[in-house]
KESEMAR-474956 format. One record per residue (C-alpha): x, y, z. Coordinates in steps of 0.5 Angstrom, whole numbers, plus 2048, in hexadecimal, padded with zeros to 3 digits. Example, Ala and Ser with C-alpha at 12.3 -4.5 7.8 and 13.67 -1.06 7.14 Angstrom:
8197F781081B7FE80E
//
This chain:
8A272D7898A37357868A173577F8A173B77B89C73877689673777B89073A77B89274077F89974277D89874977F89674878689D7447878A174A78389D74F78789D74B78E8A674B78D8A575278A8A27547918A77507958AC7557908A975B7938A975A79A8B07587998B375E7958B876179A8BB75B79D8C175779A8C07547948C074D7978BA7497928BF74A78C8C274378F8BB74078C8BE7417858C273C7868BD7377848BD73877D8C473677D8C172F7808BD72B77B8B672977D8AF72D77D8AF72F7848B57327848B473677F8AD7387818B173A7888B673E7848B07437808AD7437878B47467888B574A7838AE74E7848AF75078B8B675178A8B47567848AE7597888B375B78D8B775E7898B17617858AE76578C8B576778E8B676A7878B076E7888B077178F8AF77778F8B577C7918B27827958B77897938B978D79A8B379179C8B379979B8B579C7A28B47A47A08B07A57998AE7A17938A97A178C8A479C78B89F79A78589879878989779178589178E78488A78F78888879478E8857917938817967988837957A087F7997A588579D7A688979D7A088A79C79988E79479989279479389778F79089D79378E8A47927898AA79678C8AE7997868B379E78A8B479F7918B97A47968BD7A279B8BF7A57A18C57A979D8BF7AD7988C27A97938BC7A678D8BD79F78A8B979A7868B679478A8B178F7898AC78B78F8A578C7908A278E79589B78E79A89A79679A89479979F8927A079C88F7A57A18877A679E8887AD79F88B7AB7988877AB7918867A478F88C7A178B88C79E78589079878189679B77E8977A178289D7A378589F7A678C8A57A978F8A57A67978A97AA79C8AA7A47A28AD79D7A28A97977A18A97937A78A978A7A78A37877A98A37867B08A377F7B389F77A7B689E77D7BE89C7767C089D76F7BF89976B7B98977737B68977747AF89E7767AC89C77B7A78A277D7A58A37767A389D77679F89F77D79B8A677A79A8A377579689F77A7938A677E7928A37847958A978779A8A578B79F8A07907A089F7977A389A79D7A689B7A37A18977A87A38957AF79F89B7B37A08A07AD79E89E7AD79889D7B079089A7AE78A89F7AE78489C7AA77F8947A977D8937A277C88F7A577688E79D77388879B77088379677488378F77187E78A76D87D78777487C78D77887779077387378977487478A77C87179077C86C78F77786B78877B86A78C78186579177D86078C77E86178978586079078785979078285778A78585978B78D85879079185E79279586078F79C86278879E85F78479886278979286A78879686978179786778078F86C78478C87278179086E77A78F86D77A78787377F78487877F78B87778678B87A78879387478B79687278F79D86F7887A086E7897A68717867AD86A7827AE86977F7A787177C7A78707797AE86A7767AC86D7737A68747717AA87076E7B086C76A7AB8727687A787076B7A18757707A087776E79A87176F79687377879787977779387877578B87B76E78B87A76678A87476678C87176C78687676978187376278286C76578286D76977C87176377986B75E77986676477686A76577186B75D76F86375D77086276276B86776076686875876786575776186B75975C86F75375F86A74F75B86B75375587175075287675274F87675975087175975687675775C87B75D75A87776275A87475F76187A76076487C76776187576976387676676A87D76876B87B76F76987677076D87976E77388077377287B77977187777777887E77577B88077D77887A78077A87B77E78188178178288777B78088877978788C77478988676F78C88277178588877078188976978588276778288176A77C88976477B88675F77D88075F77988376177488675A77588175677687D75A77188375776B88375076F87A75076E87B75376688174F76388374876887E74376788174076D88374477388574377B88274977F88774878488C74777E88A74E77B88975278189074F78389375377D88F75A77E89375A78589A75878289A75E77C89776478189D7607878A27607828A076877F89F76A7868A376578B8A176A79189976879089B76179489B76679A89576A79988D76879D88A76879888E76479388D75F79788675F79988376079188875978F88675579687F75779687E75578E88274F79087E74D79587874E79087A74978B87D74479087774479487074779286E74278D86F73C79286B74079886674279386473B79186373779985C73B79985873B79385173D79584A73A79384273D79484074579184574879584C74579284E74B78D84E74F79385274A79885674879385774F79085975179885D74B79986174C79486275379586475079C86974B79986D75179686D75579C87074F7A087474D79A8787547998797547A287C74E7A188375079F8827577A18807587A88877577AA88A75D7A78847617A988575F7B188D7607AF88C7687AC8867697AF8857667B687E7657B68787607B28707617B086C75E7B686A7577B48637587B586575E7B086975B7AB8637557AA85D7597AA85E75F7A886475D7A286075A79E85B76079C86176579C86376279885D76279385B76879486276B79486176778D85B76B78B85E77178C86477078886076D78285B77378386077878386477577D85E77577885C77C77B86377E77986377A77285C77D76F85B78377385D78776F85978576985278576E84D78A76D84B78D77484478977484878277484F78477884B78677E84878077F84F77C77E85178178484D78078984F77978885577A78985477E79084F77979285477479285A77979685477A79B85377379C85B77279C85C7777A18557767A585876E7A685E7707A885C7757AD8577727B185B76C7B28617707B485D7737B985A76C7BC85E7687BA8667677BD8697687B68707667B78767627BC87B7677BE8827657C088375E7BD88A75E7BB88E7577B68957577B58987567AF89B74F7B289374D7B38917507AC89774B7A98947457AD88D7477AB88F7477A48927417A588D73D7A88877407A388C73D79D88C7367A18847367A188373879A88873479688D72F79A88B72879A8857257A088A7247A588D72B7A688772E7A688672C7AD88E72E7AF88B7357AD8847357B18897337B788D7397B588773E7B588473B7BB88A73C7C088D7427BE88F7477C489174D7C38977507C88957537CE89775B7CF89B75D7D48997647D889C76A7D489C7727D489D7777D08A077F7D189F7847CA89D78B7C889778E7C58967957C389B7977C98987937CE89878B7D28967857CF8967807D38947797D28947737D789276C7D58917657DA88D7607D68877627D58867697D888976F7D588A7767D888C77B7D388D7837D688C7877D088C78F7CF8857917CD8867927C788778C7C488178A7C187F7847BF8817837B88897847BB88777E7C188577A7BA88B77A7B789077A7BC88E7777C28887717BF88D76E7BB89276D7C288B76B7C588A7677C28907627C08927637C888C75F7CA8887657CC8807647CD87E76A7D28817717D18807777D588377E7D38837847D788578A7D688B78F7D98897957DE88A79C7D988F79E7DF89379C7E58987977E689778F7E689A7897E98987827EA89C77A7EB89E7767E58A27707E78A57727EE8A77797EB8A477F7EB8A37837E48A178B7E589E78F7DF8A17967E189D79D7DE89F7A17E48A67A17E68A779D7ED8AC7997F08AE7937F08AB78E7F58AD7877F48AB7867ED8AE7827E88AB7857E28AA78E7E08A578E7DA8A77967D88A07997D68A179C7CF8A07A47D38A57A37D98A97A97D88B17A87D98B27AE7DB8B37AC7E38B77A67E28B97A57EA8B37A17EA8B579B7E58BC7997EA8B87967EE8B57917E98BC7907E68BC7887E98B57877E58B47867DE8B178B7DA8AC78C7D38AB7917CF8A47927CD8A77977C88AE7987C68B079F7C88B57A47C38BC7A37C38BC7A97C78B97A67CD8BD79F7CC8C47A27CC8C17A77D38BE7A07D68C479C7D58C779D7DB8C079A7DF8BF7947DA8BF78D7DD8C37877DA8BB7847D68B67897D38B27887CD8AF78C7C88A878A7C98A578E7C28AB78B7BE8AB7837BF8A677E7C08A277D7C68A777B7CC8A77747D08A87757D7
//
């Protein structure tokens, strides 16, 4: 039976809150469950506030949705907002529009935000500079192929409209930001100060600065890919993992006030509260860090002034009030990976930890590495669905038992190390700073050494894995049923688990553009061949073809690259597709692919093709359409305008 007045009450509100906010934009069907207050009865009444929450959230999410104005098409105005982040091209910087020209050379004022690339020919932006642009802000491009990361989606939450190149000479400074730097900043760059004290430069400082004060450093391509073949990737940002370690420092060292009655506990909690919002600000109020520093706060007032309290009861609470400040973070990875990931800490980590208990002179190693284990499996147990979901892959298991458990502690020595650098530092004469320094180096050297080595030795992930969202609920179900259904529905969810098949994919191909040239992608089970131009690099083979890869049940892949010049023809299907650079006469073929350099100055050529189907690797001007139009066939797509193209 639902009651309000259990020992979970916020876990029941934020579970129908959730349920609100997925339902947000549909029909407002759920306020028939109101009804129930109308009939006597505490389930009645127990099914009318769940109504009622849910129907409250949907109108809550709909409410604050984010409306995007019209994109500036000619000219616009901007405030760079916030921090300027430092690409290998460009200055990337968030920008509030405050005017904006439409194509009649008429100015008026407008609002939106927007994702701006400034050439680096430009000097370095600061936060409060004003710009005069003079292009149009284009929307972000649409996933190409199935299963892709839709970023425009993702900035849509965010409320950011669209992004654009802007090189030298499309824009003029008009204002000098000329704002002073903050508390927080100042203790960034004095925090920075003594890292750079304390390292030499290269992979060790980059790494420690983005580690301990989320500073967005040059890590190099090496050290990310280590970390993320590693499952480790989490440990560059600043984020629950570092709020939780500086939370249990911090309650070391001042737990003895809470025996101090009265005053004791309050001024704990200010200390401790202080502490932790000073850290969140030096770091950069990012989201994830913003997101810990809460939900400590929480537990923090729970641990300070209840004398009974539920973990799950009180992380239930923290989810609800950001959901309900910010509806969106329901959708956000991370989001959902820190609550899961706490989650299973509190369901499970205690109950593994106590199957084993060591005996003889080494049990404070192996327990200590057994319960270091238990905290690794406890936090994948409800995340590592969502880590294959986002990101298609998972640690090898051989990597994941063997070599979590000292990533773990010695990513822990490194944070605690760093953390008590930074806190007395500055106070240390040189004799006694050093030595603390080359404590700190020796633990990012044994970090890095670890990693490094294994990665080289070891096979450090499984690529390619793939779960529905359907397999993730069934999952979730069967998990819930294990821990806290009665004994004979645990068996039901073994079954569940054991003998669950996922779809088998039908064969598939794909046809879309790159830079003005061909991709094609053909998939029949297991095997994949992908025809790329040379210019596609790895990272873009990462982001939009692992993930098709991957959910279409891909395992063996082979890409080869395009010839530089000349025609190409080959069969898909009894049909016949032709990628034309040169121009020729149609011989059959069912398919013209115009190269992006084909000249259409002699357009006898193309009325022998006008049977076939034709993509444009590039859309040509309006000029060329309009003299193209009497040679044009009934189908022809613009391949650098839509996504990928099924045949």
């Amino acid at each position: 039976m639902i009651s309000y007045f259990s020992r979970f009450p916020f876990v029941r509100i934020l579970l129908f809150w959730i349920l609100g906010i997925l339902l947000s934009g549909f029909a407002y069907w759920p306020m028939l469950g109101c009804l129930g207050f109308l009939i006597p009865g505490r389930v009645f009444r127990s099914v009318g506030i769940s109504s009622l929450i849910v129907v409250f959230a949907m109108a809550w999410t709909a409410y604050l949705m984010p409306v995007l104005p019209v994109l500036p098409r000619d000219g616009f105005v901007v405030r760079v907002e916030g921090s300027v982040e430092e690409k290998p091209k460009s200055w990337s910087v968030l920008a509030r529009c405050m005017g904006s020209r439409d194509s009649a050379q008429v100015w008026s004022s407008s609002s939106g935000l927007y994702r701006l690339h400034l050439a680096k020919t430009l000097p370095k932006p600061q936060a409060a500079d004003v710009f005069a642009v003079r292009q149009a802000v284009k929307p972000f491009p649409l996933p190409l192929f199935p299963f892709e990361k839709n970023w425009g989606a993702y900035f849509f939450q965010k409320g950011i409209g669209g992004s654009a190149f802007v090189s030298l000479d499309r824009i003029r400074l008009i204002e000098k930001g000329g704002v002073e730097r903050t508390f927080f900043e100042k203790a960034q760059a004095h925090f920075v100060g003594l890292l750079e004290r304390a390292f030499e430069p290269g992979r060790d400082r980059d790494v420690a600065e983005a580690m301990l004060l989320g500073v967005k450093t040059k890590i190099d391509f090496e050290t990310l890919s280590a970390y993320s073949a590693l499952g480790a990737i989490h440990i560059l940002s600043v984020s629950g993992l570092h709020v939780g370690l500086l939370y249990m420092g911090l309650s070391l060292i001042l737990g003895f006030l809470l025996k101090r009655r009265p005053a004791g506990p309050y001024v704990f909690f200010g200390l401790m509260m202080a502490l932790l919002w000073c850290y969140a600000g030096i770091s950069g109020f990012s989201l994830p860090v913003l997101r810990s520093a809460w939900m400590f706060s929480v537990i923090l007032f729970a641990k300070t002034f209840l004398h009974r309290q539920q973990s799950l009861n009180t992380l239930a609470f923290s989810a609800f009030v950001l959901l309900f400040l910010h509806p969106a973070s329901l959708f956000d990875a991370g989001f959902q990976l820190s609550y899961l990931a706490v989650w299973g800490l509190i369901a499970f980590q205690q109950r593994w930890a106590s199957i084993f208990k060591f005996r003889g002179w080494l049990r404070w190693p192996l327990n200590q590495i057994w319960e270091l284990t238990c905290v690794a499996l406890a936090a994948q147990v409800l995340t590592w669905p969502l880590i294959v979901y986002y990101f298609h892959q998972l640690p090898h298991p051989l990597s994941f038992f063997l070599l979590n458990p000292f990533l773990i502690l010695f990513s822990s020595i490194a944070l605690f190390l760093g953390f008590l650098l930074l806190a007395i530092g500055s106070f240390l004469p040189e004799w006694a700073f050093q030595p603390l320094a080359y404590l700190l180096k020796t633990s990012f050297q044994l970090l890095h050494g670890l990693m490094f080595s294994w990665v080289e030795q070891v096979t450090s992930v499984i690529p390619f894995l793939r779960i529905t969202i359907l397999e993730m609920s069934i999952y979730f179900f069967a998990i819930t049923l294990l821990v806290w259904a009665p004994r004979r529905w645990k068996m039901g969810a073994c079954v569940l688990l054991l003998f669950w098949q996922s779809p088998k994919t039908k064969p598939q191909a794909y046809l879309s553009a790159f830079k003005g040239e061909a991709v094609w992608v053909e998939n029949e089970g297991e095997k994949s061949i992908a025809s790329l131009p040379a210019d596609a690099d790895p990272a873009w083979i990462q982001a939009h073809l692992s993930p098709m890869w991957a959910n279409c049940g891909v395992k063996d892949t082979l890409t080869r690259r395009w010839p530089v010049k000349g025609n190409l023809q080959w069969k898909y299907r009894s049909e016949t597709y032709a990628y034309v650079r040169i121009p020729t006469v149609a011989r059959g073929q069912q398919h013209l692919i115009l190269g992006k350099d084909v000249k259409y100055r002699d357009k006898e050529w193309l009325k022998s093709w006008q049977e076939a189907t034709w993509y444009f690797l590039k859309r040509p001007s309006a000029y060329w359409m309009g003299e193209l139009k009497p040679y044009l066939p009934s189908r022809y797509y613009f391949l650098d305008e839509q996504p990928a193209i099924r045949p």
